[in-house]
C-alpha positions in Angstrom: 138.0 -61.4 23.1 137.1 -59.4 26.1 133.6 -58.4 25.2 131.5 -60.1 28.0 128.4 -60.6 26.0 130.7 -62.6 23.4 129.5 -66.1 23.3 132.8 -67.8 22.2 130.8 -71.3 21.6 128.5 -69.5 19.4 131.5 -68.4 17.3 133.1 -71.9 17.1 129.3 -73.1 16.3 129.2 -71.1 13.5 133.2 -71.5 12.3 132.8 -75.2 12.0 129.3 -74.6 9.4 131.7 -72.3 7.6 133.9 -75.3 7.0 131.6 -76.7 4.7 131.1 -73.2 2.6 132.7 -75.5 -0.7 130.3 -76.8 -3.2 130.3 -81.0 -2.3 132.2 -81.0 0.9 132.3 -83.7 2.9 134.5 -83.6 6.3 135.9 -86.1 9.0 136.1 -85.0 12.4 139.8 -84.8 11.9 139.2 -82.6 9.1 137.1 -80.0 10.6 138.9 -79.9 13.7 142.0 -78.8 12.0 140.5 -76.4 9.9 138.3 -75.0 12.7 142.0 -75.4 15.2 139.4 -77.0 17.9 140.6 -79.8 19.9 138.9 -82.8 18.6 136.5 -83.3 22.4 135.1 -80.1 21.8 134.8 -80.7 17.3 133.0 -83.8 18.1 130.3 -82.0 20.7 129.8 -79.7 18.1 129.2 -81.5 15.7 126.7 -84.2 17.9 124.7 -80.7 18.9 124.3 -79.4 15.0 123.8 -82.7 13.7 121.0 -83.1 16.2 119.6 -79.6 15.3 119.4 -80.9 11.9 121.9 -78.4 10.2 124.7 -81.2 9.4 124.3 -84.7 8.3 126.7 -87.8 9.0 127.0 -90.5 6.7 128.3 -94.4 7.4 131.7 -93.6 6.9 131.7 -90.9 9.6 132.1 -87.5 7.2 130.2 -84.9 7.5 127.7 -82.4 5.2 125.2 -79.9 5.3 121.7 -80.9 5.8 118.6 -79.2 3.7 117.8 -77.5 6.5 120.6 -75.1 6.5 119.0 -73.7 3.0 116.4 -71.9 5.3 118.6 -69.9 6.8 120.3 -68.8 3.3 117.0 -68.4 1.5 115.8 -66.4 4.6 118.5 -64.1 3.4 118.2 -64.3 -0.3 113.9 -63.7 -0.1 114.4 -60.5 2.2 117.1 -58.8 -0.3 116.3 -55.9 -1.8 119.0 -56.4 -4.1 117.8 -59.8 -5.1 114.4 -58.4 -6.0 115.5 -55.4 -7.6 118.1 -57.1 -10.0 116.3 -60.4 -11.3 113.7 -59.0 -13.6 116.3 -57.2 -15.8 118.8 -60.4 -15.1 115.8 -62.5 -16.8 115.7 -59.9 -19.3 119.1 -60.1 -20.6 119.8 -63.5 -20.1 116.7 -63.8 -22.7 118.2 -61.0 -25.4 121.5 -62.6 -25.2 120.5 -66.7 -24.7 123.3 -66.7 -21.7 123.3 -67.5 -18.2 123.8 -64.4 -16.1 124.4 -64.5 -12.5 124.1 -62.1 -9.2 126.4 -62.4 -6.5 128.1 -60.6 -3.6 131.3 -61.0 -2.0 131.9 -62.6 1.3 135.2 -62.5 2.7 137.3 -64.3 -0.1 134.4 -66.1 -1.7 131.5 -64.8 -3.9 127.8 -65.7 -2.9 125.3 -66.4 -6.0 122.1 -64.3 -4.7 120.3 -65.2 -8.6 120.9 -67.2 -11.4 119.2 -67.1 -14.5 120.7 -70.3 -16.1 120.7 -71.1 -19.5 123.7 -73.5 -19.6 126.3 -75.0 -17.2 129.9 -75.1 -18.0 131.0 -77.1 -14.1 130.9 -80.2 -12.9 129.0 -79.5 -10.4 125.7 -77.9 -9.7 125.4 -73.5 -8.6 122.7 -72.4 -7.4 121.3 -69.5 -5.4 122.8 -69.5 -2.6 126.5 -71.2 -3.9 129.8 -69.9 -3.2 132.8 -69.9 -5.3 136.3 -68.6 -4.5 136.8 -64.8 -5.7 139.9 -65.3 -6.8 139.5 -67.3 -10.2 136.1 -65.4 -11.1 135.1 -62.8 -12.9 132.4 -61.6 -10.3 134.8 -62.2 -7.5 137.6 -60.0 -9.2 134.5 -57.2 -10.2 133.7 -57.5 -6.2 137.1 -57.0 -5.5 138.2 -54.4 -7.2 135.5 -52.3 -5.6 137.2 -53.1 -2.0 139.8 -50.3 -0.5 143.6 -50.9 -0.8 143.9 -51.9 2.6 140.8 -53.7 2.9 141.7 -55.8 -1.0 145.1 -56.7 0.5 143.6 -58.3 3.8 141.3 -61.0 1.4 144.4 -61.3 -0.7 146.4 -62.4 1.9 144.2 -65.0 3.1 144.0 -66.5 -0.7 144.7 -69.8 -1.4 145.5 -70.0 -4.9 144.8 -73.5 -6.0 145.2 -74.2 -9.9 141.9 -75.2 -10.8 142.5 -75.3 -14.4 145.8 -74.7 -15.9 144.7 -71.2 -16.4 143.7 -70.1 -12.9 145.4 -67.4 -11.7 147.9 -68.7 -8.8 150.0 -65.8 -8.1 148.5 -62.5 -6.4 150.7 -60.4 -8.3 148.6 -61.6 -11.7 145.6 -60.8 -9.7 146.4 -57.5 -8.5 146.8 -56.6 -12.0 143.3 -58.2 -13.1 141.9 -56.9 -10.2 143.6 -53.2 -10.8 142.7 -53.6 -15.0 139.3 -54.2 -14.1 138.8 -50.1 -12.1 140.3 -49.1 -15.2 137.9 -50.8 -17.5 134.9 -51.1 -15.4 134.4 -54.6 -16.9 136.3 -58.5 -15.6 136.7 -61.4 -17.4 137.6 -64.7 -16.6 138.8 -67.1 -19.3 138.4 -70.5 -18.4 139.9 -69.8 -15.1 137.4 -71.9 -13.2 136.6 -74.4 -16.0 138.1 -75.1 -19.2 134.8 -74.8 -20.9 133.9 -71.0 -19.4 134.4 -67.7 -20.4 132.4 -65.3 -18.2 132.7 -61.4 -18.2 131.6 -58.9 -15.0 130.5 -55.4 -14.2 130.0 -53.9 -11.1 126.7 -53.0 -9.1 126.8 -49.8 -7.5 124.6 -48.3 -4.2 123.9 -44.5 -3.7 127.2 -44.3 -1.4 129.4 -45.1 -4.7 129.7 -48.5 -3.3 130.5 -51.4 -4.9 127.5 -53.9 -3.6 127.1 -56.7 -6.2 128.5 -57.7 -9.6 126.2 -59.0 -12.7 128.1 -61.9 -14.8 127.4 -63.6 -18.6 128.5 -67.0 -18.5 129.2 -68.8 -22.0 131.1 -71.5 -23.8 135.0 -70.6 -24.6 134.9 -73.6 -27.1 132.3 -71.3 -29.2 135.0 -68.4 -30.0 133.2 -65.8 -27.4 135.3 -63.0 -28.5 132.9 -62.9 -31.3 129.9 -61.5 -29.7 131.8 -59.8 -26.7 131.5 -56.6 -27.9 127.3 -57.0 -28.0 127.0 -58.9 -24.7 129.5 -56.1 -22.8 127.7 -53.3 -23.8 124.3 -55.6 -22.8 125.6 -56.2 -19.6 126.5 -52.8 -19.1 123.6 -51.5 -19.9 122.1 -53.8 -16.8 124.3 -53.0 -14.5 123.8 -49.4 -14.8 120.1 -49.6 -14.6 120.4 -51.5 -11.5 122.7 -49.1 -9.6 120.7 -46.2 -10.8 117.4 -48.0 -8.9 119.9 -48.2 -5.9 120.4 -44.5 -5.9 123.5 -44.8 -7.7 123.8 -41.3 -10.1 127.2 -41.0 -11.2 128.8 -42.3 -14.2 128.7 -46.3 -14.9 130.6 -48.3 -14.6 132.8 -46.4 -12.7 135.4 -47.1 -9.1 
């Protein structure tokens, strides 16, 4: 990086509160200096200055977390998006016709980003929130997000995947993803069946801007034990129904869903 007015500390700074972008983690110094590839001096200075500035936390047995206080600088975000504001009265709306949790989220790099949940019922062991991130790759909303990415620019967040079997139906090769991934332009529509948890079915569709831009995705979440192929037909045609009212408010005026 030649660029003078690049602050390099800024961008390590900011690379080690990344680390913890994983619902629950907790990291050594070890840890975080190896994922971050910093020398463990400069990790530990780091993590002295953000833990002082109240944006990490560290416990008796020296691991690290995010404090509360880095929530201000998400919600910041999430109270000043148009998108957010523009979606969640028709997200309440559907998740009320259909009795299902349905979810708003954006992609970020190889992760999606929750900006609204209606919830109705949780199928993880651990908590989502506004806010939460969750890997792309075994979702539907990540592979919606993702198929609305150029072939160059899809191929760069594939490569940096790392396909961890988080049920013994996650997708762990990219070759099955691509083919999800390349289904779902076809389609317009992504499921995910019980990818991320054994007890979840969830099916996408994209949001789309006045550029023909694929901005957002708009999930139903609901039970796999409960035989969802049995109201798929309804809740798809719901959703879609959404998710073309919502691109249409963002200038969106061709045909829905469509890549």
């Amino acid at each position: 990086m030649n660029d003078r007015n690049y602050i390099i500390s800024i961008e390590r700074a900011f690379k080690i509160l990344e680390a913890f972008c994983v619902p629950n983690t907790e990291l050594t110094l070890t840890e975080i200096s190896n994922t971050c590839n910093l020398n463990k001096t400069a990790t530990n200075r780091f993590l002295n200055t953000l833990t002082k500035l109240g944006y990490l936390i560290r416990d008796e047995n020296k691991r690290y977390s995010l404090s509360p206080k880095i929530m201000g600088l998400g919600y910041g975000y999430l109270n000043a998006s148009s998108l957010r504001s523009v979606s969640k009265q028709l997200i309440d709306e559907l998740s009320a016709e259909i009795g299902k949790t349905v979810n708003l989220g954006i992609l970020y790099d190889i992760n999606i980003i929750y900006l609204y949940r209606k919830e109705v019922a949780s199928y993880l062991k651990h908590e989502l929130y506004d806010g939460s991130f969750l890997p792309a790759y075994c979702t539907s909303l990540g592979k919606i997000l993702l198929a609305g990415l150029s072939d160059d620019e899809l191929n760069e967040r594939i490569a940096k995947m790392d396909f961890k079997p988080i049920t013994t139906r996650t997708i762990t090769d990219k070759n099955e993803l691509y083919k999800d991934i390349f289904a779902a332009r076809e389609k317009g529509f992504c499921v995910a069946d019980r990818e991320l948890s054994m007890d979840l079915f969830a099916v996408a569709v994209p949001i789309i801007d006045a550029r023909g831009k694929v901005v957002a995705g708009i999930n139903v979440t609901m039970s796999a034990n409960e035989n969802p192929k049995k109201e798929f037909r309804k809740i798809l045609e719901k959703l879609i129904i959404k998710g073309g009212i919502i691109s249409s408010m963002l200038g969106y005026l061709g045909d829905y869903p469509n890549f």
